[in-house]
ChimeraX commands (.cxc) that place a marker at each C-alpha (Angstrom):
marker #1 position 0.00,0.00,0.00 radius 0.5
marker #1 position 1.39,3.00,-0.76 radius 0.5
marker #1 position 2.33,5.98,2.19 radius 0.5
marker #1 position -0.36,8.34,2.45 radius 0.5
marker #1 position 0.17,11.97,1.64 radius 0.5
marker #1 position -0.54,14.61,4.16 radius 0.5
marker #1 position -4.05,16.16,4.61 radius 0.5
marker #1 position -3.25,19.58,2.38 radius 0.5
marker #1 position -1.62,17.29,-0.69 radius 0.5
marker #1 position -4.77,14.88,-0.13 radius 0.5
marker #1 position -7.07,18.29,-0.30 radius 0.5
marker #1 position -5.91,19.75,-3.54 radius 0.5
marker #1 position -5.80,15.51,-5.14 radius 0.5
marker #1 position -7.40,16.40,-8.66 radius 0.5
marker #1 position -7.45,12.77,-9.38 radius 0.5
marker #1 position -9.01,11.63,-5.78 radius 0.5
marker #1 position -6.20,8.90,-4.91 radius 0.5
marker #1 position -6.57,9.73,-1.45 radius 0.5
marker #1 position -9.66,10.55,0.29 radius 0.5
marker #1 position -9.94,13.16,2.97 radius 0.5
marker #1 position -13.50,12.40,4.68 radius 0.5
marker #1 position -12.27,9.58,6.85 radius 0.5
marker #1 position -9.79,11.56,8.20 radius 0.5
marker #1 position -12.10,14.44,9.10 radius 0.5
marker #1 position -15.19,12.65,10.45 radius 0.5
marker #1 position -14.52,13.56,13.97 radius 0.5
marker #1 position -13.81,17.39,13.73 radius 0.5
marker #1 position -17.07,17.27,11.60 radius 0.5
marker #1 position -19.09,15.27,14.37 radius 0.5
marker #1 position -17.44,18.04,16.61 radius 0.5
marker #1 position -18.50,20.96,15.29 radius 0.5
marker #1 position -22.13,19.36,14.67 radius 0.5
marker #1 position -22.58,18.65,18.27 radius 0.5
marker #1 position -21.46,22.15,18.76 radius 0.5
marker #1 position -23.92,23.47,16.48 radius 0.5
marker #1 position -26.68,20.98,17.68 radius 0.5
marker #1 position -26.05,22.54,20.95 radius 0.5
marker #1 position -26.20,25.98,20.31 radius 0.5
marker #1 position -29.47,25.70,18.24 radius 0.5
marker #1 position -30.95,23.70,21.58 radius 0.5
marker #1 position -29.68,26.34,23.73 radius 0.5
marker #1 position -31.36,29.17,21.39 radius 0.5
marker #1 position -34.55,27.42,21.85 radius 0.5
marker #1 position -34.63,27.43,25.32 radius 0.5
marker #1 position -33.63,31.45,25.41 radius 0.5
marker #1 position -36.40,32.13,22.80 radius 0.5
marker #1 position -39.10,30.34,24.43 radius 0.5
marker #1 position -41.43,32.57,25.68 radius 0.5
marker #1 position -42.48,33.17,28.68 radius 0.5
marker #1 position -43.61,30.44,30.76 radius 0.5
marker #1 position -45.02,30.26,34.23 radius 0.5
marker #1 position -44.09,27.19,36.39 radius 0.5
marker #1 position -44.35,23.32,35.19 radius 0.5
marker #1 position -43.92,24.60,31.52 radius 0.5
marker #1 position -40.37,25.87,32.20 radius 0.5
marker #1 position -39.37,22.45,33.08 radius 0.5
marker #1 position -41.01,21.38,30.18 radius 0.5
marker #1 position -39.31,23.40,27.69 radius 0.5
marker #1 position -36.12,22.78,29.57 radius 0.5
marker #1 position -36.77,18.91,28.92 radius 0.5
marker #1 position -37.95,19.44,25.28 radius 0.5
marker #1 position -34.59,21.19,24.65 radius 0.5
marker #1 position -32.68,18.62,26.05 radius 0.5
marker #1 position -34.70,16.03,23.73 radius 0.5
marker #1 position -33.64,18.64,20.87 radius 0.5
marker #1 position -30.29,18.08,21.39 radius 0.5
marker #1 position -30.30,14.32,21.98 radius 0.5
marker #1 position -32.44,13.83,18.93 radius 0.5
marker #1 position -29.93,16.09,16.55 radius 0.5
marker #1 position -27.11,14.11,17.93 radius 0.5
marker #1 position -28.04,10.69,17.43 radius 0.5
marker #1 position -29.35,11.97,14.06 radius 0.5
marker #1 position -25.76,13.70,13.26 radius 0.5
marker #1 position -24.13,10.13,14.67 radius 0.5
marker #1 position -26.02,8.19,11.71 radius 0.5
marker #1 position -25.54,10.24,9.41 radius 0.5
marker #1 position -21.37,10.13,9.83 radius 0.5
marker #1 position -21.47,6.59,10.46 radius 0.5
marker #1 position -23.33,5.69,6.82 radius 0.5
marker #1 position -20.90,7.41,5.39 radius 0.5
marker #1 position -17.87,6.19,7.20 radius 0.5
marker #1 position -19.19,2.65,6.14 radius 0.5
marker #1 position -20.06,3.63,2.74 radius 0.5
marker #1 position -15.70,4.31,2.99 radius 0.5
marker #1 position -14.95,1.07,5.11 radius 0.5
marker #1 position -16.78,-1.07,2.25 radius 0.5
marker #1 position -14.55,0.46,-0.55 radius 0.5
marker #1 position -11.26,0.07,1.57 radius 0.5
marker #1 position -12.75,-3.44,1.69 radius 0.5
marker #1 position -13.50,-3.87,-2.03 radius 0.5
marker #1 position -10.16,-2.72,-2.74 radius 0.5
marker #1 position -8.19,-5.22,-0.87 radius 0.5
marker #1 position -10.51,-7.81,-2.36 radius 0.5
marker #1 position -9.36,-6.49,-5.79 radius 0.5
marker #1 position -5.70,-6.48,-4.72 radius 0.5
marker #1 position -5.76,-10.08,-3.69 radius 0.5
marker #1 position -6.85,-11.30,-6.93 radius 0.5
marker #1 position -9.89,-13.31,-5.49 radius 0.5
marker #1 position -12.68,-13.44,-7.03 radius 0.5
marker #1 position -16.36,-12.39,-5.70 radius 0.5
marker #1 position -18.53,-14.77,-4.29 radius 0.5
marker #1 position -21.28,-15.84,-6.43 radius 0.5
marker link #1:1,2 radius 0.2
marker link #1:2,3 radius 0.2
marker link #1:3,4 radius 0.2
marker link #1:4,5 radius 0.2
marker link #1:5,6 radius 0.2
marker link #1:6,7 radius 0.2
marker link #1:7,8 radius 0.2
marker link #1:8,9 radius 0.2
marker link #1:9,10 radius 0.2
marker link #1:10,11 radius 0.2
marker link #1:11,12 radius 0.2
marker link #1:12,13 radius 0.2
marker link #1:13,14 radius 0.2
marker link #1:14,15 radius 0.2
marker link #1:15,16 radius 0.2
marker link #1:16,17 radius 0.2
marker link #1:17,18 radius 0.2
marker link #1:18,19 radius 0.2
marker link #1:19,20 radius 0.2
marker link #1:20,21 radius 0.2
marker link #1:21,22 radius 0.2
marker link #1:22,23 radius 0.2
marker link #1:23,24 radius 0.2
marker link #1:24,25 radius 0.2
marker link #1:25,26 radius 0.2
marker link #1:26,27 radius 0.2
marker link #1:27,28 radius 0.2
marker link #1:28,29 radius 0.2
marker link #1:29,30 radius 0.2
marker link #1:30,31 radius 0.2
marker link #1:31,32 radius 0.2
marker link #1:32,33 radius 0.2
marker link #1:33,34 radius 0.2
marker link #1:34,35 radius 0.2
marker link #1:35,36 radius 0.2
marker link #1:36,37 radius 0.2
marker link #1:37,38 radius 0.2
marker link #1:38,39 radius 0.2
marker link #1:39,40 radius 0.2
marker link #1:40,41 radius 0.2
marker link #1:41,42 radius 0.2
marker link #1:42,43 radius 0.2
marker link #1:43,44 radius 0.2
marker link #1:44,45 radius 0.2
marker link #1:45,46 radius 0.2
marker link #1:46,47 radius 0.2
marker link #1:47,48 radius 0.2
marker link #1:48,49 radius 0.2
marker link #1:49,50 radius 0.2
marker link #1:50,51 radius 0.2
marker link #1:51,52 radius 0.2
marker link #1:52,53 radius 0.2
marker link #1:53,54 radius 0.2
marker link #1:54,55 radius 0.2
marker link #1:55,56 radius 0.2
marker link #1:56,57 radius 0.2
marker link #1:57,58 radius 0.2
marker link #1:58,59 radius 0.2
marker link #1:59,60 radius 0.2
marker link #1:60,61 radius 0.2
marker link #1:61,62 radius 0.2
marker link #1:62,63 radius 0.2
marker link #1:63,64 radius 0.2
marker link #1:64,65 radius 0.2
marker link #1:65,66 radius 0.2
marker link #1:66,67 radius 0.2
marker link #1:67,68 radius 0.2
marker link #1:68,69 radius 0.2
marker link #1:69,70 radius 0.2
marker link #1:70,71 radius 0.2
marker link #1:71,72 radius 0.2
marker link #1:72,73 radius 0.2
marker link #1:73,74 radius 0.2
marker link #1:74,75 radius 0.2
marker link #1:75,76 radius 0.2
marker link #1:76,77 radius 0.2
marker link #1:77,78 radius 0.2
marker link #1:78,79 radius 0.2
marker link #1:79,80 radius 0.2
marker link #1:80,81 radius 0.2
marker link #1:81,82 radius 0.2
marker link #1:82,83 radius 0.2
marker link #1:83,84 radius 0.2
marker link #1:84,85 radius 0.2
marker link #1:85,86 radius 0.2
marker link #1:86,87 radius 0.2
marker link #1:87,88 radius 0.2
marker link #1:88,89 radius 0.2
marker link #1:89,90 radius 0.2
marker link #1:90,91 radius 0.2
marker link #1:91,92 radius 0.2
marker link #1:92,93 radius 0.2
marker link #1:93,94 radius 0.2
marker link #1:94,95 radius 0.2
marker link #1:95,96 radius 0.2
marker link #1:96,97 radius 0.2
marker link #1:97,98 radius 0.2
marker link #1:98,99 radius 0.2
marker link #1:99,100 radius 0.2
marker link #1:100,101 radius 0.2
marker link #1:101,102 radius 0.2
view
C-alpha cells in the first residue's frame, strides 16, 4: 500500500487517490454537536415566557432537541464512514486477486 500523503496534498488531489472524509469525520461530528447545541440552547432562550411546570417542560424538550440532533448527526457520519470502510474493503478484495462470491 502505498504511504499516504498529508491532509493539504490529499485536499488539492485532482485525481481523488486519497480521500480526505475519513480523516475528518470527527472534527465534523465536533462541530455538529457544537452546532446541535447551540441551536438547543437558542430554543430554550427564545421560548417565551412560561409560568411554572412549563419551564421544566421546555427545559426537557430542549434537552430532547439536542439528543435527537445528535443521534441523528451520529447516523448520518457513520453511513458514510461505512459507505468508505466497504470500498477500503472492495479494494483489498481487488488487490488479492480473489474473485467475488457468487
Amino acid at each position: 500500500m502505498p504511504a499516504q500523503k498529508g491532509f493539504f496534498a490529499s485536499l488539492f488531489d485532482v485525481e481523488f487517490s486519497e480521500l480526505i472524509t475519513p480523516r475528518i469525520i470527527r472534527v465534523v461530528f465536533m462541530i455538529g454537536l457544537a452546532f446541535t447545541g447551540l441551536a438547543s440552547l437558542m430554543w430554550t432562550l427564545t421560548m417565551p415566557p412560561l409560568a411554572g411546570g412549563a419551564i421544566l417542560l421546555g427545559l426537557i424538550f430542549s434537552a430532547l432537541l439536542f439528543l435527537a440532533g445528535a443521534i441523528c448527526l451520529r447516523i448520518w457520519l457513520e453511513v458514510i464512514m461505512v459507505v468508505f470502510r466497504i470500498a477500503d474493503d472492495l479494494r483489498a478484495v481487488r488487490a488479492s486477486g480473489q474473485a467475488p462470491r457468487e
